[in-house]
N, C-alpha and C positions, 0 to 999 in steps of 0.2 A: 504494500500500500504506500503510495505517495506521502510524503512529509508535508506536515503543514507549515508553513512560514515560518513559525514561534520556532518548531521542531527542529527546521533545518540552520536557522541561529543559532540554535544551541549547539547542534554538534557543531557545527562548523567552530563554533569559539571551543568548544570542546575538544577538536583535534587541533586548534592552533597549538595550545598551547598543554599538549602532553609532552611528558617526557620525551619523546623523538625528536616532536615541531621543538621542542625548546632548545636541543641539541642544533638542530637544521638553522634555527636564530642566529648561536649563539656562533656557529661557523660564518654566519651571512656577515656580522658584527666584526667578529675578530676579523675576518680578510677586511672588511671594508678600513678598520682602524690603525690598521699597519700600512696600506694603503696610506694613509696621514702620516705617521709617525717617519715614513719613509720618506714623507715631504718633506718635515720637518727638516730631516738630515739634510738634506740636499740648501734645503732652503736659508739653514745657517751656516753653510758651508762646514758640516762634520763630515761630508762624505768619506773620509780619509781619515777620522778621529782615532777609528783603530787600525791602522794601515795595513796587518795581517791577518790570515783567514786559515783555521777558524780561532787561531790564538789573537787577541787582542794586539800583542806584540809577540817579538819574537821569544820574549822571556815569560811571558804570563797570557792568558787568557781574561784576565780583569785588566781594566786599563789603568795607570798610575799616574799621579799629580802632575808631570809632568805635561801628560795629553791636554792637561785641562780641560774646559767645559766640551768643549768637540769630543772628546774619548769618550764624555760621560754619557750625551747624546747619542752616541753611533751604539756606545753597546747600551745601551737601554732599549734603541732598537732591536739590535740582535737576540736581549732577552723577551723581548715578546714573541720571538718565532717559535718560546719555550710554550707560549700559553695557545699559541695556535695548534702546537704538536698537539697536548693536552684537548685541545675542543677536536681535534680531529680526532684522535684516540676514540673524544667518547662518542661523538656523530658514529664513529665505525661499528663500535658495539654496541651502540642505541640501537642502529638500524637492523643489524644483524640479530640482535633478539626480538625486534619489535614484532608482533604479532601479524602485521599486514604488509610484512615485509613480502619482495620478490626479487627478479635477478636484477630485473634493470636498475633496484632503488641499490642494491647493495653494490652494483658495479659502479653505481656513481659514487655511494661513500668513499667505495675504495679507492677512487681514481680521485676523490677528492684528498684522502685521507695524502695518499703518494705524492698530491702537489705540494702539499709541503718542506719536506725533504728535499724534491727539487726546487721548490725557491728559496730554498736556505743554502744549495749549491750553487747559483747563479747569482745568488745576490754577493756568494764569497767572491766568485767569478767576476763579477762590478768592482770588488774591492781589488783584486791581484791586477787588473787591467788598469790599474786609475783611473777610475770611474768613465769608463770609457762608455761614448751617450749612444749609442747604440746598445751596448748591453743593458744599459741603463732603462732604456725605454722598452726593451725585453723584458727585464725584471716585471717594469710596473704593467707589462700587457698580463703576464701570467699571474699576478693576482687578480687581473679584472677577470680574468678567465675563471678566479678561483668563487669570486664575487656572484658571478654569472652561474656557474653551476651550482654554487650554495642556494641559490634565489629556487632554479630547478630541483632539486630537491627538496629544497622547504615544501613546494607547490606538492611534489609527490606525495610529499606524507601528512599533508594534511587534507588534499582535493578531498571533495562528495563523494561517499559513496554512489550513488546515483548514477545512472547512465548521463552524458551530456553529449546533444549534437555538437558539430564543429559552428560556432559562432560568422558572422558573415567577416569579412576581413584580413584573412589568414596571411592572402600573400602582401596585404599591406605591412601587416604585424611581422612578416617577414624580413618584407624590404628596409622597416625602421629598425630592426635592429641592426642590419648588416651596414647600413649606415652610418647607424651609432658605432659601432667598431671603427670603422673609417676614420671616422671624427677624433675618438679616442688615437690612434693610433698618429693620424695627421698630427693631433697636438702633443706627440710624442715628439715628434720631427721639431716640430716649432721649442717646444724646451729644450731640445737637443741644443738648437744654432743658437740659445736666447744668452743671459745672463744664469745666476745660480745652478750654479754645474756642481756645485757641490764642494769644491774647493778653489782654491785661485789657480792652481796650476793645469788645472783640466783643460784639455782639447776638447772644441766643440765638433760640430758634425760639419762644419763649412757650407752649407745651407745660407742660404737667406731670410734672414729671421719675419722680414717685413710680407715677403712673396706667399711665404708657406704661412702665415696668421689670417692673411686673406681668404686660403687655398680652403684652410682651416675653417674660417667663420662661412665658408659657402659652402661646406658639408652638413653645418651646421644648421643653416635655413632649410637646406635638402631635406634635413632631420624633421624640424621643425615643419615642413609643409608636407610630406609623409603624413605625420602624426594629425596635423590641420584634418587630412581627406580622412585618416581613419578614422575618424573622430565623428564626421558625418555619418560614415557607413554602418558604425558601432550604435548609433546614437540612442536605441531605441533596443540593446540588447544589456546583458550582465557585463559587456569589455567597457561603458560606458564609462565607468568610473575610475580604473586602471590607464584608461588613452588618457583620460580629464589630468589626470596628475604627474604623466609622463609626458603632457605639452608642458604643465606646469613649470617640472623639471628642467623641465627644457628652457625653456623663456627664463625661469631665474641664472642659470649657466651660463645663458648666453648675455645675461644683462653683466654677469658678474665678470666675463671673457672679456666684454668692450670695454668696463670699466676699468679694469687692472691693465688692458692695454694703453689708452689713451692717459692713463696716470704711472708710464715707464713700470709695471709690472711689481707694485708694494708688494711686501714679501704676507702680508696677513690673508691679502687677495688672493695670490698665488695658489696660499692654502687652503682657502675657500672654495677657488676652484678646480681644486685637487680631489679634493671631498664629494665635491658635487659631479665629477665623472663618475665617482666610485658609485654615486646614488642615482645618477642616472645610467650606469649600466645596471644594476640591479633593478630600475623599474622597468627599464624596458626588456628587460628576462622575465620578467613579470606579465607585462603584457604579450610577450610571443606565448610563453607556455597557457595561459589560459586562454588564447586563442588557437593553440596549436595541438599541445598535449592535454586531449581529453580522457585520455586511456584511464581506468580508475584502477583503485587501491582498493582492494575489500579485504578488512580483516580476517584473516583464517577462522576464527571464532566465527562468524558471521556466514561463513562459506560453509564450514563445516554443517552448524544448525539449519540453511538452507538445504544439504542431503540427505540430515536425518528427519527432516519433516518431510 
């Protein structure tokens, strides 16, 4: 029998926020934070605070007075890759005992759980190259990536059980995210060639910082006018509310992108809109997968009692 309105609130709050969703959270959070914290470095020029990898220095793995505030910075970074280990850990065996588990949610834990390790190798790899802005901008794609499948797994393990058709929209919700990647990546490029490299001696990418911020804000509008036309076609369906907040997104990014340019790129703005990629790649994984993955998750409890009745 169909759920009533009242009913299907409740679960639905009900599976946000079990022990799995709370795990699936708590990964979405931790990548998006280090994601910042990573600005941070860069942004005060610690990039180099601990110059060796993965010992601090060549004598110690904690960094000494000497480093000063840069050393304290860069490994306070590195200690949060301890608590992401940690959320990944328990994501992995959240999911793995959870009762509604199946292969595709555990293969994504796991492949979730793996990206960590590899971006605590490649961010040592940032540090052995001197910060060289290509790996650099590798680093930070592979957390969005980390960002982006946390958001997909939240969705898995909390969707309706309930059948749901495919929404009208699909290949728009497609096209805006592949764009949003674009964008992300394009202003990978443009911090590459910009100022705050993370230290003073760093080589930039020899780009043109001015050519590629243009290149940049016209993937941007791309983005934005995508999401404009979804927005009509959703208007009158459940993606209404998910496009509403990923234009949002959008428009404050992009308010906050012309503002830090035209005022030479202040370093609070910077990290404003460092944040704000991270949050707009997670909305808009949000909006592809509720319009894309409708496949459901039924509780084996629930499967089960469906054969013995």
């Amino acid at each position: 029998m169909p759920q009533t309105l009242p009913e299907r609130v409740r679960t639905a709050f009900l599976r946000l926020f079990d022990p799995v969703a709370r795990w699936a959270w708590a990964s979405v959070v931790a990548n998006s934070v280090i994601i910042f914290t990573g600005g941070v470095v860069r942004l005060t020029g610690s990039g180099l605070g601990c110059p060796e990898w993965p010992r601090c220095t060549e004598e110690s793995f904690v960094p000494h007075s000497s480093l000063g505030i840069h050393g304290a910075i860069e490994f306070g970074n590195r200690l949060l890759t301890y608590v992401l280990v940690v959320v990944a850990i328990g994501t992995f065996v959240a999911v793995w005992r959870w009762s509604g588990t199946n292969r595709r949610v555990r293969r994504l834990a796991t492949a979730l759980a793996l990206g960590i390790p590899a971006q605590a190798v490649l961010g040592g790899i940032t540090v052995l190259t001197g910060l060289n802005p290509w790996i650099v901008s590798a680093h930070l794609l592979v957390s969005m990536a980390l960002v982006s499948g946390s958001v997909l797994l939240l969705h898995r393990v909390t969707q309706h059980p309930e059948p749901t058709e495919h929404p009208p929209g699909r290949r728009l919700a497609a096209l805006a995210y592949v764009i949003a990647w674009a964008a992300v990546v394009l202003g990978t490029i443009v911090t590459g060639s910009g100022p705050h490299a993370g230290d003073a001696s760093t080589e930039r990418n020899g780009f043109d910082p001015e050519m590629w911020s243009r290149i940049h804000a016209l993937s941007v509008w791309a983005l934005v006018a995508v999401t404009v036309a979804l927005l009509i076609v959703v208007r009158r369906t459940r993606l209404v509310v998910p496009v509403a907040v990923l234009l949002g997104v959008e428009l404050a990014q992009g308010l906050i992108g012309y503002v830090q340019y035209v005022n030479d790129l202040p370093i609070a703005l910077v990290a404003a809109h460092l944040v704000g990629a991270a949050v707009l790649m997670a909305t808009v994984t949000w909006v592809l997968v509720r319009a894309v993955d409708v496949r459901t998750v039924e509780p084996a409890r629930q499967r089960a009692g469906s054969v013995t009745a």
